[in-house]
C-alpha positions, 0 to 999 in steps of 0.5 A: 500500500503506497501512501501519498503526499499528504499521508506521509507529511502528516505522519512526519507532523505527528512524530515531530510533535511527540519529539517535541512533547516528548523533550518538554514533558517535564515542562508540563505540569504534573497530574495526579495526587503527587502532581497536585502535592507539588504544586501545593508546595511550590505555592507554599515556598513561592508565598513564603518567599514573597512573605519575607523578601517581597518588597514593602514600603521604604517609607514605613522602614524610615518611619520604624527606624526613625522610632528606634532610634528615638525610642532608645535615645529615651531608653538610654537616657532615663537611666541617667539619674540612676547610672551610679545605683544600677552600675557604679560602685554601689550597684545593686548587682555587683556581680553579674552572671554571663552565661554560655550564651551573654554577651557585653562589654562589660564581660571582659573590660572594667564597667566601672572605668568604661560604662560612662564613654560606652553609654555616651557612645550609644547615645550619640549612636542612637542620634545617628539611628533616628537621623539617618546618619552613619546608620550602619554603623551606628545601629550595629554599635547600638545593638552591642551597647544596648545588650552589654547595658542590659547583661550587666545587671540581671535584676532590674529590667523589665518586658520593655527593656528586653523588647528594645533589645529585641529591636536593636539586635534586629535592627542591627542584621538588617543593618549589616544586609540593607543596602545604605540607600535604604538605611539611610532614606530620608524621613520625608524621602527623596524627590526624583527628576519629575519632582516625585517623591519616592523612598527606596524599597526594603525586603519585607523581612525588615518589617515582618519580624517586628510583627511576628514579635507584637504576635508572639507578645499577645498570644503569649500573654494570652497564655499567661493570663488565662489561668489567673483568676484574677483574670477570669474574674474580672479584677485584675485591672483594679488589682494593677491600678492599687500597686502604689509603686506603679501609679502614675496617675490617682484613680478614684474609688469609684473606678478602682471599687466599681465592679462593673467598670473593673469588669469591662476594663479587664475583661476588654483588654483580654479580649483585644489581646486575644484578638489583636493576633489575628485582625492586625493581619487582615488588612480589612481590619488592621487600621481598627487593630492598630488604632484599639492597640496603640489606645491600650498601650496608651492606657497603660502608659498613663495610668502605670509606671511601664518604663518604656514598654509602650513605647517599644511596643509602638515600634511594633505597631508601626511595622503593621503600618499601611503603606498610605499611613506613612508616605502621605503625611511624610510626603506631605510634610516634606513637601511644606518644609521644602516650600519653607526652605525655598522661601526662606533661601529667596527672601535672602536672596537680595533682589535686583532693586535691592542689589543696585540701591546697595551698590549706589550706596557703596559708590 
C-alpha cells in the first residue's frame, strides 16, 4: 500500500510533535495526587518567599527606624539619674552572671572605668539611628551597647527593656544586609527628576519580624493570663491600678471599687489581646487593630509606671503600618518644609532693586 503526499507529511507532523512533547514533558505540569502535592508546595515556598523578601514600603522602614532610634535615645537616657545605683560602685548587682550564651562589654573590660564613654557612645549612636546618619554603623554599635547595658545587671529590667533589645539586635542584621540607600532614606524621602517623591524599597523581612514579635507578645500573654483568676474574674485591672509603686496617675474609688467598670476594663483588654493576633493581619481590619492597640498601650502608659514598654511596643505597631499611613503625611510634610526652605533661601536672596540701591550706596 503506497501512501501519498499528504499521508506521509502528516505522519512526519505527528512524530515531530511527540519529539517535541516528548523533550518538554517535564515542562508540563504534573497530574495526579503527587502532581497536585507539588504544586501545593511550590505555592507554599513561592508565598513564603514573597512573605519575607517581597518588597514593602521604604517609607514605613524610615518611619520604624526613625522610632528606634528615638525610642532608645529615651531608653538610654532615663537611666541617667540612676547610672551610679544600677552600675557604679554601689550597684545593686555587683556581680553579674554571663552565661554560655551573654554577651557585653562589660564581660571582659572594667564597667566601672568604661560604662560612662560606652553609654555616651550609644547615645550619640542612637542620634545617628533616628537621623539617618552613619546608620550602619551606628545601629550595629547600638545593638552591642544596648545588650552589654542590659547583661550587666540581671535584676532590674523589665518586658520593655528586653523588647528594645529585641529591636536593636534586629535592627542591627538588617543593618549589616540593607543596602545604605535604604538605611539611610530620608524621613520625608527623596524627590526624583519629575519632582516625585519616592523612598527606596526594603525586603519585607525588615518589617515582618517586628510583627511576628507584637504576635508572639499577645498570644503569649494570652497564655499567661488565662489561668489567673484574677483574670477570669474580672479584677485584675483594679488589682494593677492599687500597686502604689506603679501609679502614675490617682484613680478614684469609684473606678478602682466599681465592679462593673473593673469588669469591662479587664475583661476588654483580654479580649483585644486575644484578638489583636489575628485582625492586625487582615488588612480589612488592621487600621481598627492598630488604632484599639496603640489606645491600650496608651492606657497603660498613663495610668502605670511601664518604663518604656509602650513605647517599644509602638515600634511594633508601626511595622503593621499601611503603606498610605506613612508616605502621605511624610510626603506631605516634606513637601511644606521644602516650600519653607525655598522661601526662606529667596527672601535672602537680595533682589535686583535691592542689589543696585546697595551698590549706589557703596559708590
Amino acid at each position: 500500500m503506497t501512501k501519498t503526499k499528504t499521508t506521509v507529511a502528516a505522519d512526519l507532523l505527528s512524530a515531530d510533535s511527540s519529539d517535541h512533547l516528548a523533550d518538554g514533558a517535564d515542562l508540563l505540569p504534573p497530574t495526579g495526587l503527587i502532581g497536585l502535592t507539588l504544586e501545593k508546595i511550590r505555592g507554599a515556598f513561592k508565598a513564603c518567599d514573597d512573605f519575607f523578601f517581597g518588597p514593602a514600603s521604604g517609607a514605613v522602614f524610615a518611619l520604624f527606624r526613625v522610632a528606634i532610634g528615638w525610642v532608645t535615645f529615651y531608653w538610654l537616657v532615663s537611666l541617667w539619674p540612676d547610672l551610679n545605683w544600677f552600675f557604679g560602685d554601689n550597684t545593686v548587682d555587683p556581680l553579674p552572671y554571663y552565661g554560655s550564651t551573654n554577651w557585653g562589654f562589660f564581660r571582659w573590660i572594667d564597667a566601672e572605668a568604661w560604662f560612662g564613654p560606652l553609654w555616651i557612645l550609644a547615645i550619640v549612636a542612637s542620634i545617628g539611628v533616628m537621623t539617618g546618619k552613619f546608620v550602619r554603623i551606628s545601629g550595629i554599635y547600638l545593638a552591642a551597647a544596648v545588650m552589654s547595658i542590659i547583661n550587666e545587671n540581671n535584676v532590674i529590667w523589665n518586658a520593655g527593656d528586653v523588647l528594645i533589645r529585641i529591636h536593636v539586635v534586629v535592627f542591627a542584621v538588617a543593618c549589616i544586609v540593607l543596602p545604605l540607600s535604604a538605611l539611610q532614606a530620608p524621613l520625608f524621602g527623596r524627590k526624583d527628576e519629575d519632582g516625585v517623591r519616592y523612598w527606596p524599597s526594603v525586603p519585607a523581612w525588615a518589617l515582618r519580624l517586628a510583627q511576628l514579635q507584637l504576635t508572639v507578645i499577645y498570644a503569649n500573654t494570652v497564655i499567661e493570663k488565662l489561668p489567673g483568676e484574677p483574670w477570669r474574674d474580672g479584677t485584675a485591672g483594679a488589682m494593677a491600678l492599687k500597686l502604689e509603686t506603679m501609679d502614675r496617675l490617682w484613680m478614684p474609688e469609684f473606678v478602682t471599687e466599681n465592679l462593673l467598670i473593673v469588669n469591662l476594663m479587664t475583661w476588654g483588654a483580654l479580649g483585644l489581646e486575644i484578638a489583636l493576633p489575628v485582625i492586625l493581619w487582615k488588612l480589612s481590619t488592621r487600621k481598627f487593630a492598630i488604632a484599639a492597640g496603640v489606645f491600650m498601650h496608651f492606657f497603660f502608659d498613663l495610668g502605670l509606671y511601664i518604663g518604656a514598654f509602650s513605647w517599644a511596643m509602638y515600634i511594633c505597631y508601626i511595622a503593621f503600618f499601611p503603606q498610605s499611613w506613612a508616605e502621605r503625611p511624610l510626603g506631605a510634610v516634606g513637601d511644606q518644609i521644602d516650600r519653607l526652605t525655598s522661601r526662606f533661601s529667596q527672601s535672602e536672596k537680595p533682589t535686583n532693586s535691592t542689589a543696585k540701591k546697595l551698590v549706589t550706596s557703596s559708590s
